[in-house]
Short mmCIF file of the C-alpha atoms (twelve columns), coordinates in Angstrom:
data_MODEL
# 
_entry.id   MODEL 
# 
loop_
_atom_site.group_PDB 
_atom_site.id 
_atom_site.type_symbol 
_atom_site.label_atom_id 
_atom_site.label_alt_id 
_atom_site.label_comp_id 
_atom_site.label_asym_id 
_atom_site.label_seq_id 
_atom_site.Cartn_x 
_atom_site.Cartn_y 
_atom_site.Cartn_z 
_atom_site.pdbx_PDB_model_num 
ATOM 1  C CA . UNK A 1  -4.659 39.912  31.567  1 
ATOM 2  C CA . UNK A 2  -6.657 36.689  30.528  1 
ATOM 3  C CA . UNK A 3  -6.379 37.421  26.461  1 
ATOM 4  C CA . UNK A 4  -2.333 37.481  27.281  1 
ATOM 5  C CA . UNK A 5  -2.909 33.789  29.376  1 
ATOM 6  C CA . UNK A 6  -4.928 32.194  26.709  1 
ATOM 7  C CA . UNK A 7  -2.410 33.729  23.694  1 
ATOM 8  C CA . UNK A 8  0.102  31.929  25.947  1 
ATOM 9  C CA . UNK A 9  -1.611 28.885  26.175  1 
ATOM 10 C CA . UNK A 10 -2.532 28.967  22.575  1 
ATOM 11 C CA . UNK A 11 0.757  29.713  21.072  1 
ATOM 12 C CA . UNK A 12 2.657  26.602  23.576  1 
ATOM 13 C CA . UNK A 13 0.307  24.233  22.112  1 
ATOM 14 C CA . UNK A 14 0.798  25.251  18.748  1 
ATOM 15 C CA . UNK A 15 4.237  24.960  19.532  1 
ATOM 16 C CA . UNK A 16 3.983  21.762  21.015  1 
ATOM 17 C CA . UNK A 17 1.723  20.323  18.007  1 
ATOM 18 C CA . UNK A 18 4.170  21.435  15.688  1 
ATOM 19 C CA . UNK A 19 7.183  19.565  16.715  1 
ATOM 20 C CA . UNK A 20 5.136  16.380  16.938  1 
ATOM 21 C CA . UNK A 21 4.223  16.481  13.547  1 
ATOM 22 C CA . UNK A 22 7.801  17.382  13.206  1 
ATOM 23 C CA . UNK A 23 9.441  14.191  14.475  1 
ATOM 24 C CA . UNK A 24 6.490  12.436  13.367  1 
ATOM 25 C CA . UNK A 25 7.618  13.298  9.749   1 
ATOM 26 C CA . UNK A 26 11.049 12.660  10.657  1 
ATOM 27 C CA . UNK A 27 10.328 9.313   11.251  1 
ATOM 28 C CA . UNK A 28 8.285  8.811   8.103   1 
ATOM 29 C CA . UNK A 29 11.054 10.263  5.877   1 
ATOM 30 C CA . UNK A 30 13.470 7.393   7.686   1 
ATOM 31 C CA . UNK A 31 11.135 4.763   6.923   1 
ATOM 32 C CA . UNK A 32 10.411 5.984   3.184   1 
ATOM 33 C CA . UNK A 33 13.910 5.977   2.859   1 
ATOM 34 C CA . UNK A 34 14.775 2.498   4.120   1 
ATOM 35 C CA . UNK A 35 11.655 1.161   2.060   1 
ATOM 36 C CA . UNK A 36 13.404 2.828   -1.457  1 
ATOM 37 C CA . UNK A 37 17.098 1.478   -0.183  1 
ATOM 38 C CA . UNK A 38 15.423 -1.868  -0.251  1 
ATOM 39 C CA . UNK A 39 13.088 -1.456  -3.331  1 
ATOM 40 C CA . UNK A 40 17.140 -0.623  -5.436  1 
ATOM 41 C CA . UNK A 41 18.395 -3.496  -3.826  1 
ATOM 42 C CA . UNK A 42 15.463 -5.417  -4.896  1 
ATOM 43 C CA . UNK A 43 15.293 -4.386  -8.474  1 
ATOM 44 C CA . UNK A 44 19.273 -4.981  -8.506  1 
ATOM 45 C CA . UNK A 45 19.011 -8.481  -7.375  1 
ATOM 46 C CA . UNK A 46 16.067 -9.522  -9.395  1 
ATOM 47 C CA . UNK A 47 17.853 -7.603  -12.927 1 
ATOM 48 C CA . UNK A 48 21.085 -9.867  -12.219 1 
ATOM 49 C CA . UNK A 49 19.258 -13.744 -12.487 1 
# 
């Protein structure tokens, strides 16, 4: 019975690690997104004068 507990326990926080690094990367992508939005705008702008 304990090898089933701790292959619960294992798996959950496996689980749990994995959609933090998850939304964690979600949240990157957004930001390296915004940063290459701004870097076009940037390059646009600067071309133009």
């Amino acid at each position: 019975m304990r090898p089933l507990i701790w292959g619960i326990v294992v798996l959950l926080l496996v689980l749990w690690a994995g959609g933090l690094a998850l939304k964690l990367l979600g949240a990157a992508i957004h930001i390296l997104l915004v940063a290459a939005i701004v870097l076009v705008l940037w390059n646009l702008v600067i071309s133009r004068t």
